[in-house]
C-alpha positions as CSV (number, residue, x, y, z in Angstrom):
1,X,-0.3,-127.7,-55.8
2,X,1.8,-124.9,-56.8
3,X,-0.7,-124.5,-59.3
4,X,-3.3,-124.1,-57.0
5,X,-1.5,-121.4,-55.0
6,X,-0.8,-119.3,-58.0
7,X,-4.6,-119.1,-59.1
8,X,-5.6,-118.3,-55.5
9,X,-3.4,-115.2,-55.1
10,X,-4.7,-114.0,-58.7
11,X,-8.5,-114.3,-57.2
12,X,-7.5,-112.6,-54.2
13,X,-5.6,-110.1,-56.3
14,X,-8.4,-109.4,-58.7
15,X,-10.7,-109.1,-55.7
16,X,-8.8,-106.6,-53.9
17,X,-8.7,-104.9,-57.4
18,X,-12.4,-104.3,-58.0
19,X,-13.0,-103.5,-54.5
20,X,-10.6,-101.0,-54.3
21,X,-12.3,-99.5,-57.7
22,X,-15.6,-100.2,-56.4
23,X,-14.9,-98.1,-52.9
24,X,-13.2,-95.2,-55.5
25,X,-16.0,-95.1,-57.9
26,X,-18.3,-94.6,-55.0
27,X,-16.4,-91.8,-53.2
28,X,-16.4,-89.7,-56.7
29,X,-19.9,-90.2,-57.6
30,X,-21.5,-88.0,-54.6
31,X,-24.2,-85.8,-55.7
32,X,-24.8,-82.6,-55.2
33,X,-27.8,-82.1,-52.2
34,X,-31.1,-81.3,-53.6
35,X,-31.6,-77.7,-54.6
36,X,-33.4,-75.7,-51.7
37,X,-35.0,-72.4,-52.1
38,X,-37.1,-70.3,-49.9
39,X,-41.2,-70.6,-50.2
40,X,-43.0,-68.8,-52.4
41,X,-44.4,-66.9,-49.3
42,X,-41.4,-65.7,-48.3
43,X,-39.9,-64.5,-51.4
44,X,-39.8,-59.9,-51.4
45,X,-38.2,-60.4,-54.8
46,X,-36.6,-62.3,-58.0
47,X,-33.9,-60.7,-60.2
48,X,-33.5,-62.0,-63.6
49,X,-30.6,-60.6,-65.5
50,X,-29.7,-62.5,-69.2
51,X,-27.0,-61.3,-71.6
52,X,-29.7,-59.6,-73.4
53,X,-32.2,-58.0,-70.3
54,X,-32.5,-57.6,-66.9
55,X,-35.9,-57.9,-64.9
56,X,-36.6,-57.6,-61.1
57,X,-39.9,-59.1,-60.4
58,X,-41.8,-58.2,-57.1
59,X,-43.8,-60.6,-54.7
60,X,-46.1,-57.2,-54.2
61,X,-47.3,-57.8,-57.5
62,X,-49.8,-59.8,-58.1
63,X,-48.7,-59.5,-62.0
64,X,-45.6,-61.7,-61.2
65,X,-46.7,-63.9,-58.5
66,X,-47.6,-66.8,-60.7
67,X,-44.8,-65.9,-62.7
68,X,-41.7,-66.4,-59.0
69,X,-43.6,-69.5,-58.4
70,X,-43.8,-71.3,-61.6
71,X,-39.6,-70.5,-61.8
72,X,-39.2,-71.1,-58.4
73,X,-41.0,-74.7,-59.0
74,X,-39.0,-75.2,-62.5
75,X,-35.5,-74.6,-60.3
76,X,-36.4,-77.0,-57.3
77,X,-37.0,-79.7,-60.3
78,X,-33.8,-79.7,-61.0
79,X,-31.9,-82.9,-61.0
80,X,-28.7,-82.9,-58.4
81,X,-24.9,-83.8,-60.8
82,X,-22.2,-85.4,-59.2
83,X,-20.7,-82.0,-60.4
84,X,-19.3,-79.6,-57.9
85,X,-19.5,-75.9,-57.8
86,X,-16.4,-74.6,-56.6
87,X,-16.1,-70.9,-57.8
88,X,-18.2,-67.6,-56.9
89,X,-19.4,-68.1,-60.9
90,X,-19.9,-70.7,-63.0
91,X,-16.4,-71.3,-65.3
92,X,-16.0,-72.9,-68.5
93,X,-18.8,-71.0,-70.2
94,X,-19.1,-67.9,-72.1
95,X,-23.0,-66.6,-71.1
96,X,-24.9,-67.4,-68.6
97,X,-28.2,-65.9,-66.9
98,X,-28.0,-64.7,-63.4
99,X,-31.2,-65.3,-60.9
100,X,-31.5,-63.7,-57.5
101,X,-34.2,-64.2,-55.0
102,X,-34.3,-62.6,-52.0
103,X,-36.2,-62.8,-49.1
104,X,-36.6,-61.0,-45.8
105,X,-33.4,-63.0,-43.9
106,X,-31.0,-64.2,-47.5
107,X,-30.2,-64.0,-51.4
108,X,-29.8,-67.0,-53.3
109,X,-27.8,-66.3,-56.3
110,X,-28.4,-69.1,-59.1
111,X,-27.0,-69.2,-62.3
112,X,-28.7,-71.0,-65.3
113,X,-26.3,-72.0,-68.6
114,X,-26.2,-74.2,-71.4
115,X,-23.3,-76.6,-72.1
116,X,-23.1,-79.5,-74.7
117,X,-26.8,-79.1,-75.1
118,X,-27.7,-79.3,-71.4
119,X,-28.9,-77.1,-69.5
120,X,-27.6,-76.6,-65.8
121,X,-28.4,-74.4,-62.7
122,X,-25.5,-73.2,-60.6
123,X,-25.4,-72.9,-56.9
124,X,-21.9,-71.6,-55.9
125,X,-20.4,-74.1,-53.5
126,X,-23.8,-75.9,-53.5
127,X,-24.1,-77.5,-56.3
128,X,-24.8,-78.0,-59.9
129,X,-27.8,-79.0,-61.3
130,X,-30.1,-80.4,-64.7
131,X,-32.3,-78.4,-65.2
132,X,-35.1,-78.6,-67.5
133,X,-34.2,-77.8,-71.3
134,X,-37.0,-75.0,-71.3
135,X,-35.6,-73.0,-68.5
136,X,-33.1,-70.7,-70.7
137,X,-36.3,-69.8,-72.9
138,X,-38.6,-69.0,-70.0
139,X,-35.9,-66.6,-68.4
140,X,-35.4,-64.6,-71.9
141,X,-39.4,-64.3,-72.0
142,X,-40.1,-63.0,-68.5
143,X,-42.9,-60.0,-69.3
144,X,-41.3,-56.6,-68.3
């Protein structure tokens, strides 16, 4: 019998264990909400500045339309991290690209960086995101 009681407080023990681990896990592992930026339509202008150039690329233009849209559709693909952006710039890395869109009514300030072979997109207080491995490339080859 005493037996018996001994192996029944270990179960509820263990129990209480894994769901307290369970309910912890669960709280930490929130993702960032998915990335939102304007529509193409309403988009006046994209600034692109990398370590090595800066571009500003105009909606008036019909030389860079395809160009705002294909980055704009390359940025929304990005993947939500359970990551948190909790500074005015990203932290913990030494380059990073700097993209600004702006529209009639808001900027949105991104920033795109590379870490551990990954490439991420950084909304300040938003978010971090994985981006596609191609987006660092694409930015340093934006036709001036």
């Amino acid at each position: 019998m005493e037996r018996k009681k001994v192996l029944i407080r270990i179960s509820v023990a263990v129990a209480l264990a894994a769901l307290i681990v369970g309910v912890g896990l669960a709280l930490n592992s929130r993702k960032a909400v998915e990335l939102q930026l304007p529509e193409v339509e309403e988009v006046v202008t994209v600034e692109v500045v990398t370590p090595d150039t800066a571009s500003q690329m105009s909606m008036s233009s019909s030389y860079y339309q395809e160009y705002i849209a294909d980055l704009l559709t390359t940025l929304e693909d990005s993947e939500p991290t359970a990551e948190q952006s909790e500074n005015d710039q990203p932290t913990g890395v030494e380059e990073y690209d700097t993209i600004k869109v702006t529209t009639a009514d808001e900027v949105y300030v991104l920033y795109v960086y590379e870490r551990s072979g990954t490439t991420y997109v950084e909304v300040p207080y938003q978010g971090i995101y994985k981006a596609d491995d191609g987006l660092l490339q694409y930015l340093e080859n934006i036709p001036q």
